[in-house]
N, C-alpha and C positions, 0 to 999 in steps of 0.2 A: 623557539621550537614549537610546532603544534602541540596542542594538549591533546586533542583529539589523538593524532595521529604516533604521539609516544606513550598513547597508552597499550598496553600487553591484549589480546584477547586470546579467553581459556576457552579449552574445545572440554565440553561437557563428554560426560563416556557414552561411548556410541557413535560419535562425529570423527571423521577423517578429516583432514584437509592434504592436498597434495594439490605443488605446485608445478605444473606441465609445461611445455614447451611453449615459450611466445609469449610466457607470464600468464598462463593463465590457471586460475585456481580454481577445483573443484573440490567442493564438502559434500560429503555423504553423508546424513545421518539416517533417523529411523522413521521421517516422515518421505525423504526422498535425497534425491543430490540435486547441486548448483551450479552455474558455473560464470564465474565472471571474468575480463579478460583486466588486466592491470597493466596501466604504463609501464613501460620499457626501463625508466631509469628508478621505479620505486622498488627495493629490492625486499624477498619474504623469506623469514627465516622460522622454520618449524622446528621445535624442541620439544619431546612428547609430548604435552599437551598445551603448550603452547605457542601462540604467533606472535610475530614482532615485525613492524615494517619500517625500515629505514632510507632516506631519503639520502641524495650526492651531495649536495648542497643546499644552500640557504636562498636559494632564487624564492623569490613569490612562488611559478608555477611549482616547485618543488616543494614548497608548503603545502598550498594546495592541494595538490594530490595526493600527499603524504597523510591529511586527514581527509581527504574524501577516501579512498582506497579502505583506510582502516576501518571507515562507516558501513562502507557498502560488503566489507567481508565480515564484517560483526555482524549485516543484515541479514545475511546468506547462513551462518551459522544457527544467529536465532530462528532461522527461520524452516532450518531443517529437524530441531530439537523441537521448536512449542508452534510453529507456523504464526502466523499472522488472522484477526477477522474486521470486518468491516460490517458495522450497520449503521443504513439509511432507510428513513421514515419519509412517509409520503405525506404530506398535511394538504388537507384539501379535498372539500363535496365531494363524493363521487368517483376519487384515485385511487385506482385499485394496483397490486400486483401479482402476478400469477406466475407460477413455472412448473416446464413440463422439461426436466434432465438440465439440459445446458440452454434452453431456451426461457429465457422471460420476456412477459407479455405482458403492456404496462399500459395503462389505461388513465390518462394525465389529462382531461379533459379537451383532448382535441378530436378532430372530427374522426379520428380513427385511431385506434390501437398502436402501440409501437412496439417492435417486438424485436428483440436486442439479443444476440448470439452471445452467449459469456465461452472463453476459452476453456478449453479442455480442461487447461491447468487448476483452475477454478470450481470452487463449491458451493452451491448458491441454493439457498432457501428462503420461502416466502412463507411469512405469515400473516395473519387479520384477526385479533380479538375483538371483541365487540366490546366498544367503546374506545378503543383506541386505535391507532393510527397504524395502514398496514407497514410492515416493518420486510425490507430486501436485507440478508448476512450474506455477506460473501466469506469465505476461507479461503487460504492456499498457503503458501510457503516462499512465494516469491512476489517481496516486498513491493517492488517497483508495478509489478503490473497488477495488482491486488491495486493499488493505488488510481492507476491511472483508468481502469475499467469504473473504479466505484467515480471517479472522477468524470468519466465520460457518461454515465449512469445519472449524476446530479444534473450536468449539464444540458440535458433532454429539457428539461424544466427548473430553474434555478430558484430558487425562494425568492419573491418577492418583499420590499421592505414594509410596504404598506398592511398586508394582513398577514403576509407569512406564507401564501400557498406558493407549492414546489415540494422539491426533494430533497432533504437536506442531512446531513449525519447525522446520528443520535449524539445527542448535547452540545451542539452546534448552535453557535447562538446568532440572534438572525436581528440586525439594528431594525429595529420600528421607526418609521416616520407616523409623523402625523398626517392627516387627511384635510383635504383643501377645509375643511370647517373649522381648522386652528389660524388659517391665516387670517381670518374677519375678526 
């Protein structure tokens, strides 16, 4: 049996979960509501304050899905109770970041500016203290795309292994190579 996937998730107070037509679940809590759609054959069973999902059989895909399902609606509730943050640090002469609402405007050492639309759903602050490295936080509530924006964000510019410039998480660690002056 999945471990993942037989284990129970508690809806803290203040969180709904209800499962709608076509499997598909929505949580409400006090940051906002979710909604993900769930395979057909993974079935959800709410008891005041708890979930439970159970799977038909013991196929692989039914495994599978049995603990991915459980992940992704555990994400959804954390995510409506304490939300989610991401921060990335710019390292590198000259890199700057800036924002004006949902627009940042990122200055990576290329011939021009890049200025990157963050969604709606998203909360996005920049900072620069002097001495240190300017720092992008994103917030929101929904895991997956909290991910994939800070994800597409690093991607502009990826750390290099030689001296480290890019953009990279905070405590992200970045393998150092050595420079052509260790091969002599």
């Amino acid at each position: 049996m999945s471990r993942i996937g037989k284990k129970i998730i508690e809806l803290p107070s203040g969180v709904t979960l209800s499962v709608g037509s076509d499997n598909v679940v929505a949580v409400k809590g006090p940051k906002g509501e979710l909604k993900q759609a769930v395979d057909r054959d993974i079935t959800i069973t709410v008891t005041e304050n708890i979930v439970e999902l159970k799977r038909p059989t013991d196929q692989i895909r039914h495994r599978a899905m049995h603990g991915l399902y459980r992940a992704l609606i555990n994400n959804l509730v954390q995510g409506v109770t304490n939300g989610y943050k991401k921060e990335l640090e710019l390292v590198g002469v000259g890199f700057k970041a800036a924002n004006q609402g949902n627009i940042l405007d990122l200055a990576l050492g290329y011939s021009h500016n890049i200025i990157f639309e963050i969604p709606k759903e998203l909360k996005i602050t920049t900072s620069q203290e002097k001495g240190d490295n300017p720092r992008i936080v994103l917030e929101g509530i929904d895991k997956q795309l909290l991910g994939q924006v800070a994800a597409k964000i690093r991607g502009l510019r990826k750390p290099e292994p030689y001296k480290g410039k890019g953009i990279k998480y905070k405590g992200e660690y970045i393998r150092r190579k050595a420079g052509k002056a260790a091969g002599k």
